[in-house]
C-alpha positions, 0 to 999 in steps of 0.5 A: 289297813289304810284302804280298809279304813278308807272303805269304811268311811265310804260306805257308811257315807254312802249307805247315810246318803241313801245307798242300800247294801246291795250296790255296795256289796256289788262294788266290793265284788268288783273289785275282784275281776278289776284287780285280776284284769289289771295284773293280767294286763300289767304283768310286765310293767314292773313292781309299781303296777303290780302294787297298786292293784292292792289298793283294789284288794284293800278296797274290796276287803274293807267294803266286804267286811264291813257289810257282811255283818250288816247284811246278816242283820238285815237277814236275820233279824228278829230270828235270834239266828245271827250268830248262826249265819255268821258263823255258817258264811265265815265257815264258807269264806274260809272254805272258798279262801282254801279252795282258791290257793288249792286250785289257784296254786294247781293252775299255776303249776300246770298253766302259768300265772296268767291261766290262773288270774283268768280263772279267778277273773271268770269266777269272780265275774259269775259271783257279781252276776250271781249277786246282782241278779238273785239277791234282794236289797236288805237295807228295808228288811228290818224296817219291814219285818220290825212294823209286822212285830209292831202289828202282830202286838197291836 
């Protein structure tokens, strides 16, 4: 909770001092293979290592959460569809979520832990690819779509 909280100051600090979503969003993203790297990395380097990756996953949980909504707005708005999105995106989080114990636990049982975090590495290495290179900044979206409203009323 603590690093989630931390997150939170960071990026709104961050999006006030001129950071648009999308980096934001790519570093939250990156959190992810950092993590699974490390462990993979310090798998024998006892307890303490190993906890401090949750520092990386409470940092990439808190940005994730706290932009995901603000992203949804920015697609969204003026449609009336935020609630819609939401819901359809928390629908796919929780199907992913279900997925990756599923397989994770499948590839564990058949190929040892490490096997396992080099999937996840993988994976997680294709979604920030995916997302730097196919998704649009947003943060001027409402300002764009709120000046066409302006004139389609002038």
């Amino acid at each position: 909770q603590v690093m989630m909280s931390v997150a939170t100051f960071a990026g709104d600090a961050m999006t006030k001092s001129g950071w648009g979503r999308r980096p934001l969003i790519i570093v939250g993203l990156l959190t992810v293979p950092i993590r699974c790297a490390l462990i993979i990395f310090w798998k024998d380097a006892g307890e303490a290592y190993l906890l401090s990756t949750q520092v990386l996953d409470g940092l990439g949980d808190g940005i994730l959460t706290l932009m995901h909504p603000i992203l949804v707005a920015d697609v969204t708005f003026g449609t009336g569809r935020f609630n819609l999105l939401m819901g359809f995106s928390a629908s796919w989080f929780g199907l992913g979520a279900t997925l990756s114990n599923l397989l994770g636990q499948i590839i564990v049982e058949r190929m040892g832990h490490v096997a396992s975090l080099i999937g996840s590495f993988a994976l997680s290495i294709v979604a920030v690819v995916l997302y730097a290179l196919a998704m649009p900044e947003t943060r001027e979206l409402r300002r764009k779509m709120d000046g066409n409203k302006r004139q389609s009323l002038e």
